[in-house]
Biopython code that builds the backbone (N, CA, C, O; Angstrom):
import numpy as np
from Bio.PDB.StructureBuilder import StructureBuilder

atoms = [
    (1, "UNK", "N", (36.348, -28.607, 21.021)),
    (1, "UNK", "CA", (36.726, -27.232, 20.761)),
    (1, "UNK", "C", (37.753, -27.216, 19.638)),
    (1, "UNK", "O", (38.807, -27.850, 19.576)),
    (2, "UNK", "N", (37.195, -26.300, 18.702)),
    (2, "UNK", "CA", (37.923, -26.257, 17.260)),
    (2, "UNK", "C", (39.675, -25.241, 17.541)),
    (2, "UNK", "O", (39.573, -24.282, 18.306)),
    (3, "UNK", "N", (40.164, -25.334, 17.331)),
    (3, "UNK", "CA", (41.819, -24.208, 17.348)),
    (3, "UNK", "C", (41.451, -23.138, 16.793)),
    (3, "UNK", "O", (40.238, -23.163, 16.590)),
    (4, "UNK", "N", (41.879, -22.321, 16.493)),
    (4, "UNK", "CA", (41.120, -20.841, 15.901)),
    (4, "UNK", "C", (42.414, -20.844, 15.360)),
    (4, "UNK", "O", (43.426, -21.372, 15.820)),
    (5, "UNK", "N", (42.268, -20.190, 14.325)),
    (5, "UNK", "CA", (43.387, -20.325, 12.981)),
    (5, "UNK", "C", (43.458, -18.714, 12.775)),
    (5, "UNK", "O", (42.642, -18.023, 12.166)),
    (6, "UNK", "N", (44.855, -18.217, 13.558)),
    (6, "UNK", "CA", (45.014, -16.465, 13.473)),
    (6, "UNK", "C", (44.684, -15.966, 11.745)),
    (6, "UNK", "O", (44.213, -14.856, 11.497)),
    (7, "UNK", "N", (44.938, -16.741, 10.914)),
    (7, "UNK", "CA", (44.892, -16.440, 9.440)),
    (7, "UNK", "C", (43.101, -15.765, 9.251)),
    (7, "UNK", "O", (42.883, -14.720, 8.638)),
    (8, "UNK", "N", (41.948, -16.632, 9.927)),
    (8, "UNK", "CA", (40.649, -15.937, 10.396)),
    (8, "UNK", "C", (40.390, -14.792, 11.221)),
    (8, "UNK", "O", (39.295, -14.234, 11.157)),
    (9, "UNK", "N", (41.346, -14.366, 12.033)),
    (9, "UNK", "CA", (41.168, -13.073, 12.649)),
    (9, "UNK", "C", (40.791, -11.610, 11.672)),
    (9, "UNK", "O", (41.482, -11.161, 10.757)),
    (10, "UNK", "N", (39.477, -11.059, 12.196)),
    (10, "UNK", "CA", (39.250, -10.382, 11.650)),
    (10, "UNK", "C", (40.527, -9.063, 11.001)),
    (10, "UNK", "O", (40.660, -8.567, 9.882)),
    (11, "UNK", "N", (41.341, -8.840, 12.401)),
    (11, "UNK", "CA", (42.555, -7.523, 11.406)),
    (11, "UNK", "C", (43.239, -8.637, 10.486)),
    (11, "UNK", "O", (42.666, -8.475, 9.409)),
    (12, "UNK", "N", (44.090, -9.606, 10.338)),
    (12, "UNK", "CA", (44.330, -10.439, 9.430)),
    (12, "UNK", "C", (43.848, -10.707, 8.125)),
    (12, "UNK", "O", (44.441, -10.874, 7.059)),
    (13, "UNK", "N", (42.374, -10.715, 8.502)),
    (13, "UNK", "CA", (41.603, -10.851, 7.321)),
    (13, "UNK", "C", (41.795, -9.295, 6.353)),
    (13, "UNK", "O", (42.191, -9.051, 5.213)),
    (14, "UNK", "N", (41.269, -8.441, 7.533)),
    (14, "UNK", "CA", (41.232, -7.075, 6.505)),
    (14, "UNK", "C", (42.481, -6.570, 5.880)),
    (14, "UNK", "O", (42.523, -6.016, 4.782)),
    (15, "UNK", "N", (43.974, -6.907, 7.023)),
    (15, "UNK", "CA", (45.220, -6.789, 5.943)),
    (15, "UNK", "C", (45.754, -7.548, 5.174)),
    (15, "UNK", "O", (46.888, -7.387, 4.722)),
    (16, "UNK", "N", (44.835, -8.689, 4.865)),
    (16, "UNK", "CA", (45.075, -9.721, 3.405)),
    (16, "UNK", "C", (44.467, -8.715, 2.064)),
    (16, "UNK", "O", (44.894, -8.601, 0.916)),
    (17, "UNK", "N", (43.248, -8.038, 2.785)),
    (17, "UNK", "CA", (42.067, -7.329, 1.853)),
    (17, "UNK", "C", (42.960, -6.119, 1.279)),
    (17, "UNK", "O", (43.012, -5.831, 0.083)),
    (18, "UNK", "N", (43.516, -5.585, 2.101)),
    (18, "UNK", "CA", (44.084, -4.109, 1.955)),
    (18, "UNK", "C", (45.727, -4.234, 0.988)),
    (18, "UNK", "O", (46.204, -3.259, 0.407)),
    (19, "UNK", "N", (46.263, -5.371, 0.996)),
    (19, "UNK", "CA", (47.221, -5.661, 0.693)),
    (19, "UNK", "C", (47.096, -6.304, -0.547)),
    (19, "UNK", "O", (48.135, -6.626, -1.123)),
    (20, "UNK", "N", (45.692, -6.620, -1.208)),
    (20, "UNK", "CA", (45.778, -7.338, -2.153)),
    (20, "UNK", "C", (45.107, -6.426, -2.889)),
    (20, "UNK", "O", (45.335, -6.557, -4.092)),
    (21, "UNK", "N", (44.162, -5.313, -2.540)),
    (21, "UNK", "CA", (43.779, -4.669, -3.143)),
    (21, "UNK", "C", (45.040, -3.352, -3.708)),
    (21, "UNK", "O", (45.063, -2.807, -4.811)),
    (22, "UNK", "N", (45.799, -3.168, -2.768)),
    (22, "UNK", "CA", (47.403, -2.663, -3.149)),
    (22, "UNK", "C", (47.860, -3.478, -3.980)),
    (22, "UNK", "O", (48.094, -2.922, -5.054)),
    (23, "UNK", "N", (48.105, -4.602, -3.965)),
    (23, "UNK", "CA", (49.455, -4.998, -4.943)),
    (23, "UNK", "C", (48.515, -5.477, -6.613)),
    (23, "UNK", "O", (49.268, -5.740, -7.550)),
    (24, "UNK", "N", (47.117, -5.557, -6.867)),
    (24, "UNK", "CA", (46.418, -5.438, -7.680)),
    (24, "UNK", "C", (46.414, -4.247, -8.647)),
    (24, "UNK", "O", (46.498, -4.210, -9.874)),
    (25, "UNK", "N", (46.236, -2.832, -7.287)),
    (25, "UNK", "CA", (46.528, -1.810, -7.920)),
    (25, "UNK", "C", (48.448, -1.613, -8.838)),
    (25, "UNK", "O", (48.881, -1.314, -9.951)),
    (26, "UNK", "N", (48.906, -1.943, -7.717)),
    (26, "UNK", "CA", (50.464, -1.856, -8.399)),
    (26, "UNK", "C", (50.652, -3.587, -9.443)),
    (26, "UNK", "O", (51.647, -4.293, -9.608)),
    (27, "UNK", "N", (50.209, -3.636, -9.600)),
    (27, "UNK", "CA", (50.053, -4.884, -10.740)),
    (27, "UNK", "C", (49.186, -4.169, -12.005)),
    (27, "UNK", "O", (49.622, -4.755, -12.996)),
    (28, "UNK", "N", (48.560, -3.565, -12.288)),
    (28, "UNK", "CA", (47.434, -2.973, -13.186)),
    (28, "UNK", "C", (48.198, -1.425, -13.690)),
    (28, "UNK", "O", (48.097, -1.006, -14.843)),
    (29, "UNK", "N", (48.964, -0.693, -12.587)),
    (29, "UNK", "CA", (50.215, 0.503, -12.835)),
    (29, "UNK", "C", (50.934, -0.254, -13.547)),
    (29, "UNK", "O", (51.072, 0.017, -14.739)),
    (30, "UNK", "N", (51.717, -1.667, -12.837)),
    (30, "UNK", "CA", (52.848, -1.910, -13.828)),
    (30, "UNK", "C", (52.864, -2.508, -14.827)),
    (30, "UNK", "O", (53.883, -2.846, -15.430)),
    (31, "UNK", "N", (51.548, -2.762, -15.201)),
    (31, "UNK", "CA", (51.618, -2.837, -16.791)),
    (31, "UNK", "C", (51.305, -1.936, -17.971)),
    (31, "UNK", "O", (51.176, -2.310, -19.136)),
    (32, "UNK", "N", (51.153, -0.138, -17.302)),
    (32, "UNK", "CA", (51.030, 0.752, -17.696)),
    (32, "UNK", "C", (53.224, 0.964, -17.407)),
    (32, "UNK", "O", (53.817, 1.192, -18.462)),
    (33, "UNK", "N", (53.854, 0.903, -16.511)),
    (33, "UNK", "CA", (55.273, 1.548, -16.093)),
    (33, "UNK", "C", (55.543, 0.410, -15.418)),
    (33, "UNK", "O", (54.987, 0.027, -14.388)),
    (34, "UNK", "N", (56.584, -0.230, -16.142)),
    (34, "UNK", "CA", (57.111, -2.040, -15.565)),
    (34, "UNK", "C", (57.877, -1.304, -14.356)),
    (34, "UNK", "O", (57.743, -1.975, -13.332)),
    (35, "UNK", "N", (58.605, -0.189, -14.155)),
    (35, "UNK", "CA", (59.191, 0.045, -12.779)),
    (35, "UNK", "C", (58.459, 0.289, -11.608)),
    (35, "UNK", "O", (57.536, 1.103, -11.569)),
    (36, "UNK", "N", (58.932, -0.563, -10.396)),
    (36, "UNK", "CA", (58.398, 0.549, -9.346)),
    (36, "UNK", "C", (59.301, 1.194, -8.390)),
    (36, "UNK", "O", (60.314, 0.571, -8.074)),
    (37, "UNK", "N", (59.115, 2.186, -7.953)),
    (37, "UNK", "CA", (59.655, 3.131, -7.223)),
    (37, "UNK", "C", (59.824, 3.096, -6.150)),
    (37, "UNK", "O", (58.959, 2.363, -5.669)),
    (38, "UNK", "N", (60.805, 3.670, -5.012)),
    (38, "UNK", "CA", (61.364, 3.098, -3.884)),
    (38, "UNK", "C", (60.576, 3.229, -3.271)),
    (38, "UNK", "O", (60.219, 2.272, -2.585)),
    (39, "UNK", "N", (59.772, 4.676, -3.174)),
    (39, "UNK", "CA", (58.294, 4.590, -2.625)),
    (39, "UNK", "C", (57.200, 3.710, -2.664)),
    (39, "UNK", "O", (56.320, 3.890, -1.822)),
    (40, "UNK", "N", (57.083, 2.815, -3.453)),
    (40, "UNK", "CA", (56.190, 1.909, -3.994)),
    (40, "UNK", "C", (56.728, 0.812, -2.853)),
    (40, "UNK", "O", (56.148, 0.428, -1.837)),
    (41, "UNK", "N", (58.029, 0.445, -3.373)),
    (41, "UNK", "CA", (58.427, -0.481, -2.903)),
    (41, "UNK", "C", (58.630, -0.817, -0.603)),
    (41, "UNK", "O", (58.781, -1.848, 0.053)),
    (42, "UNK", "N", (58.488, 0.927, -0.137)),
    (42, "UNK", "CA", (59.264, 0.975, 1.057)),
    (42, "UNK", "C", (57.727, 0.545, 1.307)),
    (42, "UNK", "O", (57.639, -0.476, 1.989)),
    (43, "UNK", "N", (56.681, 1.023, 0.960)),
    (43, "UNK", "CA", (54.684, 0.765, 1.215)),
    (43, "UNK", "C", (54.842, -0.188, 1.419)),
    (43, "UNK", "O", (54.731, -0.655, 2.552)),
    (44, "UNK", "N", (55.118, -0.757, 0.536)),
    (44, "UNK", "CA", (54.735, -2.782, 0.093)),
    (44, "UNK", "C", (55.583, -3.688, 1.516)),
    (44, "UNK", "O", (55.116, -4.566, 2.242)),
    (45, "UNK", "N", (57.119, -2.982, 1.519)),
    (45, "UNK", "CA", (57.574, -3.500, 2.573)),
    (45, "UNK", "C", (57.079, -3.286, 3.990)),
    (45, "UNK", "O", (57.091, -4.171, 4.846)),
    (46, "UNK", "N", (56.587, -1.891, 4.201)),
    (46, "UNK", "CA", (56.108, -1.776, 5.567)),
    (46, "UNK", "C", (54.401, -2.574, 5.989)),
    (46, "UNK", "O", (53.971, -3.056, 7.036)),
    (47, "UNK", "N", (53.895, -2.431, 4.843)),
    (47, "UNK", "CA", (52.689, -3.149, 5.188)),
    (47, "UNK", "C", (53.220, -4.556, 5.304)),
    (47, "UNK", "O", (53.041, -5.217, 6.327)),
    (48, "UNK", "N", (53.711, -4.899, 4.514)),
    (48, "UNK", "CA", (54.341, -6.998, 4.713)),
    (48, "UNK", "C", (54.414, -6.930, 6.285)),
    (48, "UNK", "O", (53.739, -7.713, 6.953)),
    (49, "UNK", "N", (55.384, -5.825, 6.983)),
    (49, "UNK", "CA", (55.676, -5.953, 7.845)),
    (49, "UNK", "C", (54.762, -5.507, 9.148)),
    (49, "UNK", "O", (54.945, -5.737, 10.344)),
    (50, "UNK", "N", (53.822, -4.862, 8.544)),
    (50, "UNK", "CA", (52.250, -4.734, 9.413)),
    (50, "UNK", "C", (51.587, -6.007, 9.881)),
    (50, "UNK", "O", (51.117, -6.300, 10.980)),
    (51, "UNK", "N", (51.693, -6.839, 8.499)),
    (51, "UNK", "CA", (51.057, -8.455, 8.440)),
    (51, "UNK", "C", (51.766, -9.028, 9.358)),
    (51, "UNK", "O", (51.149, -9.487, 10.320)),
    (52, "UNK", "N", (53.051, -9.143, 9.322)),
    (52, "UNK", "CA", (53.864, -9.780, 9.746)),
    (52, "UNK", "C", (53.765, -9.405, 11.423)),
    (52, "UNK", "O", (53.393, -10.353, 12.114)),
    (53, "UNK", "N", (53.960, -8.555, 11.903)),
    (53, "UNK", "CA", (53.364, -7.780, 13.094)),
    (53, "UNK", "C", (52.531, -8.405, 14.112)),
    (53, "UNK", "O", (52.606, -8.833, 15.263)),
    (54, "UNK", "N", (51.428, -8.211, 12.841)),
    (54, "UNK", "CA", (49.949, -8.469, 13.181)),
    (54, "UNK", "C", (49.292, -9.435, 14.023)),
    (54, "UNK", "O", (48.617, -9.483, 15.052)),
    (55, "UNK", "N", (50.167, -10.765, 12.452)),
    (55, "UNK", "CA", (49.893, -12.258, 12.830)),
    (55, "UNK", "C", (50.764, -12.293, 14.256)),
    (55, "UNK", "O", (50.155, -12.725, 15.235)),
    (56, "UNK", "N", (51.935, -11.933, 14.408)),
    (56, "UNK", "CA", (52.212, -12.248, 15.561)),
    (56, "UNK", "C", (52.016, -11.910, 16.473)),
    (56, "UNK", "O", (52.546, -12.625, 17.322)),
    (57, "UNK", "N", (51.233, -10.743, 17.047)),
    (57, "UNK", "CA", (50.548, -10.361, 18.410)),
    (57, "UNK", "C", (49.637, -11.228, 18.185)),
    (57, "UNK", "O", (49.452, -11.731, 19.293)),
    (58, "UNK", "N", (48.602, -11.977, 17.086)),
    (58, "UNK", "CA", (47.468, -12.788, 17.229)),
    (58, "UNK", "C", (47.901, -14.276, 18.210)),
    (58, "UNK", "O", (47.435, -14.873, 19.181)),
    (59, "UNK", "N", (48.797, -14.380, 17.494)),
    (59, "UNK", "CA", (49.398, -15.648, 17.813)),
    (59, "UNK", "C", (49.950, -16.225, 19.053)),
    (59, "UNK", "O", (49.883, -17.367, 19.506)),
    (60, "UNK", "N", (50.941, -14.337, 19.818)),
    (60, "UNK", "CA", (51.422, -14.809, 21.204)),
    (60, "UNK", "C", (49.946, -14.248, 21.757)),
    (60, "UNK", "O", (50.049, -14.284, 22.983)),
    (61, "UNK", "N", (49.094, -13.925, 21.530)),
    (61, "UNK", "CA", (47.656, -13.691, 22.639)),
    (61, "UNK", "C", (47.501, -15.007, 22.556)),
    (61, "UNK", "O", (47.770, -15.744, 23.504)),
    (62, "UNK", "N", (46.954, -15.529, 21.173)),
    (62, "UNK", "CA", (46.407, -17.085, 21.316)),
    (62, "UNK", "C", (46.862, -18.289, 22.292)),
    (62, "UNK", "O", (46.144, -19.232, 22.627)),
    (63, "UNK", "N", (48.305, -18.049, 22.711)),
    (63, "UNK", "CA", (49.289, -18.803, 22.732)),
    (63, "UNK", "C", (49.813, -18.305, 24.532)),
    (63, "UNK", "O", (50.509, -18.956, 25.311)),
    (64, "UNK", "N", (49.307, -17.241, 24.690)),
    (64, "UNK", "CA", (49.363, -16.704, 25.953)),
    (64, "UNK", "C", (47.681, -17.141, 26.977)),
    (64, "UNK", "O", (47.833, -17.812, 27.997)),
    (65, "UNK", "N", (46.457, -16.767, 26.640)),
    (65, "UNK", "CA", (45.796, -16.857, 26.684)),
    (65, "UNK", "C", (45.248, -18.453, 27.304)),
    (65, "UNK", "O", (44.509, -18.802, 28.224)),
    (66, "UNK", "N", (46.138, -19.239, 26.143)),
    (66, "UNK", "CA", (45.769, -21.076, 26.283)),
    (66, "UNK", "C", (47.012, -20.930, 27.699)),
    (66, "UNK", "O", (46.523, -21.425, 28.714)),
    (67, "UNK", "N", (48.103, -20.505, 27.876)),
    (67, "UNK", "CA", (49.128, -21.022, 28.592)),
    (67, "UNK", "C", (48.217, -20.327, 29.926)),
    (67, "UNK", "O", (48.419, -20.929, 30.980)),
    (68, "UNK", "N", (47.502, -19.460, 30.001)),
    (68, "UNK", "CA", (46.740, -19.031, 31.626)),
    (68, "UNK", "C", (45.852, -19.768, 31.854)),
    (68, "UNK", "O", (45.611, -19.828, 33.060)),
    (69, "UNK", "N", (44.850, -20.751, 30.864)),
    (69, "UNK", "CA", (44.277, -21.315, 31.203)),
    (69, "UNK", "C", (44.307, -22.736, 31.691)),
    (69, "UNK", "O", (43.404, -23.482, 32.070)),
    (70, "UNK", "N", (45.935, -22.935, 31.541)),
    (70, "UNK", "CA", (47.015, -24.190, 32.129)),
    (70, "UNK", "C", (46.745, -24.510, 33.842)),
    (70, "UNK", "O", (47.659, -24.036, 34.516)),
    (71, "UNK", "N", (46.019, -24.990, 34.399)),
    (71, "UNK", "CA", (46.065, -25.503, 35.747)),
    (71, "UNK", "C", (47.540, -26.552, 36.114)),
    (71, "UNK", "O", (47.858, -27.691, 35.771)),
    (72, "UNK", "N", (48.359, -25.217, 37.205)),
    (72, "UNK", "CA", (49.535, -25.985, 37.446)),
    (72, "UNK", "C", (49.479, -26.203, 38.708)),
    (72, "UNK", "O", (50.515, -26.241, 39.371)),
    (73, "UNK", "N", (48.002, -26.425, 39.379)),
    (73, "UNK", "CA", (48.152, -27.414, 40.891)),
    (73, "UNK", "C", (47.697, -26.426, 41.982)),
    (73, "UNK", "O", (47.674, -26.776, 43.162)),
]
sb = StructureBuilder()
sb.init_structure("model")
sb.init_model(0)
sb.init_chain("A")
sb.init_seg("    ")
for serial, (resi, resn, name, xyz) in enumerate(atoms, 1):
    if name == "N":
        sb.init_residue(resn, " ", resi, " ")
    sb.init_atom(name, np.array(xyz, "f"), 0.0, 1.0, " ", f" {name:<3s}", serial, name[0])
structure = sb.get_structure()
């Protein structure tokens, strides 16, 4: 049995997608306007922190999940 790698989880996957297709867009703006705006910037931070979130409910399920299937006698 292979480990399952939370980085493959499908929401993971799609907020790599959504986040890169954002910072592409604000990469392609800022070479039209080198600034970005606090608004720009509070997005960028709250989604990081969506990811950040994310991976970690994947991780304590993964990690919860293996610890129930622990036979303690």
């Amino acid at each position: 049995m292979s480990p399952h790698n939370p980085l493959n989880d499908p929401n993971v996957v799609y907020l790599r997608a959504v986040i890169g297709a954002r910072l592409a867009k604000l990469r392609e703006d800022g070479e039209r306007d080198r600034g970005a705006s606090a608004i720009e910037w509070a997005i960028i931070t709250a989604i990081l922190a969506l990811l950040a979130i994310t991976i970690g409910a994947v991780i304590t399920k993964k990690v919860t999940d293996k610890a129930n299937t622990i036979n303690t006698g």
